[in-house]
N, C-alpha and C positions, 0 to 999 in steps of 0.2 A: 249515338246516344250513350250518355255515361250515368253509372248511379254515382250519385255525389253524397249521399246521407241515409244512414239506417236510423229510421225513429222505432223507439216500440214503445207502447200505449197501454196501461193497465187501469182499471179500476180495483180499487179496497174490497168496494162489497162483490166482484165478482173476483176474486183471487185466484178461479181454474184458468181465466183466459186471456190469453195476452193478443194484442193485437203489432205484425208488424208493417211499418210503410217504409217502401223502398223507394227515395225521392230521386229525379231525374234533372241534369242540365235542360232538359225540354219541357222541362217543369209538369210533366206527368206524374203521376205515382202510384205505383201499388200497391195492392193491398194485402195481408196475407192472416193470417192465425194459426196458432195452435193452442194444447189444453192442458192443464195440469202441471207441475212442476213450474209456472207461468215466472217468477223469481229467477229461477235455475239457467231459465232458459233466456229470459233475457241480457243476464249477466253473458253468457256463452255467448249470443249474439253480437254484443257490444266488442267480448274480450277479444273472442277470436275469427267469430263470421266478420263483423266488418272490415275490417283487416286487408283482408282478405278478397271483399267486393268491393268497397271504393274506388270509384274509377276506372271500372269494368264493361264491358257491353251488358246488360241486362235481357236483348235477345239471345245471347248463345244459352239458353237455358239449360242443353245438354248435359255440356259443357259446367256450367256453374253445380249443377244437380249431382255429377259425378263427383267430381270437389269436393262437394259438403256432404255426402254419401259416403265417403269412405276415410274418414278420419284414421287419426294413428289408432286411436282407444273410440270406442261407441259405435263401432260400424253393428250393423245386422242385430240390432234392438232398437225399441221405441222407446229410450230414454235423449236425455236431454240435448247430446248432438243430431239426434235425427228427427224430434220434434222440432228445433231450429229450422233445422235445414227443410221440412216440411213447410212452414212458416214463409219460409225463404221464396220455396217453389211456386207456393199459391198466387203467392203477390209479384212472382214473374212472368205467370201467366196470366194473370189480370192488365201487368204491362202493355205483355205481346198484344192484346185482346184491344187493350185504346189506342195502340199506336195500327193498328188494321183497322180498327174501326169495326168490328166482329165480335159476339160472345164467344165465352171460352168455347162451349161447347163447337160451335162451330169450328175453333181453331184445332180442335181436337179429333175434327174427322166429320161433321156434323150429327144432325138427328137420325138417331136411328128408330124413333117415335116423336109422335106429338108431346106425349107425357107419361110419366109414370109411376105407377102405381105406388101408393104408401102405405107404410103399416103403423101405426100407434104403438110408440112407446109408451107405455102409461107410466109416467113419471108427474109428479107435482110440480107445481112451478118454483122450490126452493130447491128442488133434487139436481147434484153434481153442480149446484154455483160456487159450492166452498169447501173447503176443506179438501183432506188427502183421501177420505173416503167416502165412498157412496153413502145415503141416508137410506138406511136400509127401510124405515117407516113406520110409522104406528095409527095402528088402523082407528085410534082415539083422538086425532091431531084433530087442529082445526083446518078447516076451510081460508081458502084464499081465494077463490074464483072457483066459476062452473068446471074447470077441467083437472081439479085433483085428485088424475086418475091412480097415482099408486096409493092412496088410502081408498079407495073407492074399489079396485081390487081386491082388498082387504076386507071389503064391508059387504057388498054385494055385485060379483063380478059379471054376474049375467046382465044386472041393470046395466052397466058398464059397456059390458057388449051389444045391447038396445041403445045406449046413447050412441056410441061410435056408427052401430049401423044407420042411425036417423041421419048421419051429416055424408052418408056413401062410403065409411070407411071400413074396409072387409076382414080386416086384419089386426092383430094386437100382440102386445109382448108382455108379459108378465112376470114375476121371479118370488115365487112365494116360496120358495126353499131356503134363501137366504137365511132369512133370521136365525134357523136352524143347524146351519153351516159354521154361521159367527157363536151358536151356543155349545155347539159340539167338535169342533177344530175340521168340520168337513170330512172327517170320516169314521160320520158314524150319521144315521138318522134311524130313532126309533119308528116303530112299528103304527105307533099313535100320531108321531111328527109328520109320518107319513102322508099317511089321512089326511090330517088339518093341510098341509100345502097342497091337496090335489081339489080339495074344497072348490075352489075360483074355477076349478079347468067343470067339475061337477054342474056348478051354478050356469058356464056360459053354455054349457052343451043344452043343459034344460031349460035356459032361454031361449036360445036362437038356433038350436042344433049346429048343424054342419055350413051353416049360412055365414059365418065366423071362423077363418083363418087364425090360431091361435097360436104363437111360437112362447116360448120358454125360455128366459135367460137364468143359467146356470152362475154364471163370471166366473169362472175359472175358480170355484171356491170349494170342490168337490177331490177328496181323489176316486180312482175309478172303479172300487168295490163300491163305494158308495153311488157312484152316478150311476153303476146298473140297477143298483137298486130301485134309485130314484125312475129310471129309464121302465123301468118292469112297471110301475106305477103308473104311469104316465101313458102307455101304451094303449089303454082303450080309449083313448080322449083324442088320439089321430093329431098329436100336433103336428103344426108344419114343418119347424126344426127342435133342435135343444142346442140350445147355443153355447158355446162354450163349457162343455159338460165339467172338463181336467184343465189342467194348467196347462198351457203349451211351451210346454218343454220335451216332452219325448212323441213324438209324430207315429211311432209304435204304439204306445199307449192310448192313443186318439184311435189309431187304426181298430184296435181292441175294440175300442168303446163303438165306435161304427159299424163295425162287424156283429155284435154282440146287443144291442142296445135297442135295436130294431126300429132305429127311431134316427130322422135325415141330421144329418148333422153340421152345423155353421160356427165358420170361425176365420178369422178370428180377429175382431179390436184390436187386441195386444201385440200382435206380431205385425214387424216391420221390415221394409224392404224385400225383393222379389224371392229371394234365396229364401227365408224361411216360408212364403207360401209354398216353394217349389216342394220343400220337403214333406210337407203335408201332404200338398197333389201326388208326389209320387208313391205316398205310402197308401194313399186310397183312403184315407182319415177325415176327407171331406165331402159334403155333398153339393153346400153352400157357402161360396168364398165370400166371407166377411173383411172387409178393409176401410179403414180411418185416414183419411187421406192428409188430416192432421198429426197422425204418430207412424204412418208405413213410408213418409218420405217425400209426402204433396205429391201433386197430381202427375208430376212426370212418372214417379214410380206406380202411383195408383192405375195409370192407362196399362202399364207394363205388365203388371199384377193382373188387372182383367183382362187382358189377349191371350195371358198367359193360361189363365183360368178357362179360358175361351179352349184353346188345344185341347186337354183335358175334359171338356164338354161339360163343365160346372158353370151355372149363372151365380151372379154376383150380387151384393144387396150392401151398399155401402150403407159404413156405420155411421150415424150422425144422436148425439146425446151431448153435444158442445157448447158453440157458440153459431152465430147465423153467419159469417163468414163461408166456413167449413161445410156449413147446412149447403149455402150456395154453390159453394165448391164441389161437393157431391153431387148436386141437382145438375149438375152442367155434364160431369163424365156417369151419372146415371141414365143419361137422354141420349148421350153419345153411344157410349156400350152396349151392340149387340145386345150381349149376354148379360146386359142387369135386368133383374127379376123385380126388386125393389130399393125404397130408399127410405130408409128411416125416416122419421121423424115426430114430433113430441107436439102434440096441440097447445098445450099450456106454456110452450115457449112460444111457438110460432103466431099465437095471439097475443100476446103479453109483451113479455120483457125483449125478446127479440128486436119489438118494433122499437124501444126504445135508441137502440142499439147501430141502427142502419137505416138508411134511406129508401130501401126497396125490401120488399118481401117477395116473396113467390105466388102467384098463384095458386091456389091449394083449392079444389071443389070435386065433391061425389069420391072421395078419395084418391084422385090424380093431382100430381102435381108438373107445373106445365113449365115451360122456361122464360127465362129472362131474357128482357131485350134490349138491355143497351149492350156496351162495348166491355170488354172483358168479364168480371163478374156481375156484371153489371148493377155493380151498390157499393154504395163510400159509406163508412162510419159516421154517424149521424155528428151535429154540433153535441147534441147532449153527453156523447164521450168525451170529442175534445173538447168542449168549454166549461167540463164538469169541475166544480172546485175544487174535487178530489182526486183526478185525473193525473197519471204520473207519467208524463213523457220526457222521453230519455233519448238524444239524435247523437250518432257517432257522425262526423263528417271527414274528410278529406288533412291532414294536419300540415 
């Protein structure tokens, strides 16, 4: 088997995410994504990934993973060559997965559960489709559907955590400190600022007490006088983690925050490839290994990352706030992995716009989610992407 063509696939109004297909002489194809920078990255794919793959086995995936893993310039970040090469990996494991005739997850070692457990991100259904940054939210927007849970956080978090609990789902994420971050450059939060973001963690305890799992997304918007701050606040509400409290860039400074903060600690989205989780693990700066299996290098480096994390006796909780590609791609090495504890995921996509997007969904009931069952990832890009009028694909072939 040879790949003979890199197509990649965008939509206008979804501008975070790009879709890539890796088409085969066997007339197979895979499928893959990644998030953010989706322009940048497809350009790179075209210039210098296909190049590069044309005409190549598309099993040696090792092999090809290593390749596009250690570029001259962008190795050991999640910018635009290892977001590629992410993209890359997915949709060569979705290959492996139809040419066995196998889900990924099985190719990967198989179940290590039936299903596993989810936690709610409470994000809107407009939240991370656009732009270079998050929407951080206003607790005055309007409504789009039943599940606009980051104004609903905003508004009243406990109902929030009564509706989650009525559908089985135990768990939640939140980030009412932002706004606050973006108004003070992150290091600084008044006394009063304080208060009003602990408000939601307030409301879900005197709703549902301790019957709700409540983690904390920080993004990396803090430095780390301020995150203890925030951390000392935070503290009688027992969350499950504080995610990304600091920037990840000094694995000391994380260690600080861990040590000091009295509160478990996960991270991280933003770091990519196996070397930068190593650094984290060894500094003792984490409790729970966060990874994006669309920005740390697709899934060959994401297994790596969890065994590795596995040594270390930390469970794992892949990060999914994407696209449904990626959602899949987690759910396959979240069911495989020992050591994963959870898997993200967002109601308001996973009922909505997701479906437009793909052929298959997941399973999702009582807050488990279960696996798929055809052959590699088991779901193709619905016609509504490719036969969208606004649909921009782009195929490098063979010259």
């Amino acid at each position: 088997m040879k790949i003979t063509a890199i197509e990649t696939v965008q939509l206008p109004h979804l501008n975070n995410i790009l879709w890539v297909r890796l088409h085969t002489d066997e007339g197979l194809i895979g499928l893959g994504e990644t998030f953010r920078g989706a322009h940048a990255v497809a350009a790179y794919i075209h210039s210098d990934v296909a190049p590069q793959l044309i005409g190549q086995d598309p099993l040696q995936i090792d092999r090809i993973s290593k390749l596009l893993l250690e570029p001259y310039v962008g190795f050991r970040s999640s910018g635009v060559e290892i977001r590629a090469a992410s993209a890359i990996d997915i949709a060569l494991w979705d290959l492996f997965g139809k040419v066995a005739g196998l889900p990924v997850h099985q190719m990967l070692g198989g179940l290590s559960r039936p299903a596993i457990r989810t936690y709610n991100t409470c994000a809107g259904y407009t939240y991370n489709k656009q732009g270079t940054r998050r929407y951080i939210g206003d607790k005055d927007a309007a409504s789009e559907g039943p599940y606009e849970d980051q104004i609903a956080f905003h508004r009243d978090a406990g109902a929030l955590a009564e509706s989650l609990l009525s559908e089985g789902i135990t768990a939640m994420k939140i980030w009412p400190f932002d706004p606050f971050a973006v108004a003070n450059g992150g290091n600084f939060i008044h006394a009063s600022e304080l208060d009003q973001a602990l408000l939601p963690f307030r409301q879900i305890r005197d709703a549902v007490g301790d019957r709700m799992e409540v983690m904390v997304e920080l993004h990396s918007m803090w430095d780390l006088t301020s995150a203890l701050t925030i951390a000392r606040g935070l503290r009688p509400f027992n969350p499950f983690w504080a995610e990304d409290p600091i920037k990840m860039t000094n694995p000391q400074a994380l260690a600080t925050y861990a040590q000091r903060s009295g509160l478990p600690v996960c991270a991280s989205e933003t770091m990519a490839t196996r070397a930068q989780f190593l650094d984290v693990l060894r500094a003792e700066a984490v409790d729970y290994v966060m990874l994006d299996i669309s920005w740390c290098g697709g899934l060959s480096e994401a297994k790596k990352i969890a065994t590795m994390a596995e040594t270390f006796q930390r469970p794992i909780a892949p990060h999914d706030c994407t696209g449904p590609v990626v959602f899949a791609a987690s759910i396959h090495l979240a069911l495989n992995a020992p050591n994963a504890v959870y898997q993200e995921s967002v109601r308001a996509y996973y009922t909505s716009w997701y479906r437009d997007l793909v052929t298959v969904m997941p399973r999702i009931e009582q807050g488990m989610i279960y696996p798929f069952e055809g052959p590699g990832l088991g779901l193709e890009l619905s016609d509504h992407v490719l036969r969208h009028p606004d649909v921009i694909r782009r195929s490098t072939t063979a010259t």
